[in-house]
N, C-alpha and C positions, 0 to 999 in steps of 0.2 A: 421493606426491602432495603433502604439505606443502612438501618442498623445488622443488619445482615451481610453487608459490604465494608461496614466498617469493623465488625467480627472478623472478618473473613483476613484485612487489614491489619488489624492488630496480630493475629494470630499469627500473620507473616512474617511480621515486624518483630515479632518475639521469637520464632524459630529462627532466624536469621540472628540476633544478636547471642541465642545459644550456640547455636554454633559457630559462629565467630568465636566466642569465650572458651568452646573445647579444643580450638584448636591452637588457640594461643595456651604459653605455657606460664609459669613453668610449672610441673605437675609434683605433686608431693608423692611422692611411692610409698614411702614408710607410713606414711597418715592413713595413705589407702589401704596397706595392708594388714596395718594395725585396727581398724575397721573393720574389713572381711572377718578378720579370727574373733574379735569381740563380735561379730553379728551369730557368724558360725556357733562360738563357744555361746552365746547365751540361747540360740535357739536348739540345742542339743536333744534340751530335757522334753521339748513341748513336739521336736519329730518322732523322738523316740518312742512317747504316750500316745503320740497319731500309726505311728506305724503298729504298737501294740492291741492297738483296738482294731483297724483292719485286718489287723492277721485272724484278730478273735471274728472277726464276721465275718469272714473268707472261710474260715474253717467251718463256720457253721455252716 
């Protein structure tokens, strides 16, 4: 049960200094944005193959 309370503690202990950290800044926009479109542009190929094979098993 202790180590169950000190889970519980830690786990507090560390949402608590995340959030503290998102809310201090200062925040890079451009890093983040640049990010999104490399996330976007390289997962393109791998939606496009998923949406093609459901279309193919939906039709069926």
């Amino acid at each position: 049960m202790t180590a169950f309370f000190y889970e519980i503690g830690g786990l507090t202990s560390f949402s608590k200094d995340f959030f503290k950290q998102l809310a201090k800044g200062p925040f890079e926009f451009k890093e983040l944005l640049r990010q999104c479109y490399n996330t976007g542009n390289r997962s393109l190929f791998l939606v496009g193959v998923t949406g093609f094979i459901l279309g193919l098993v939906f039709t069926l």
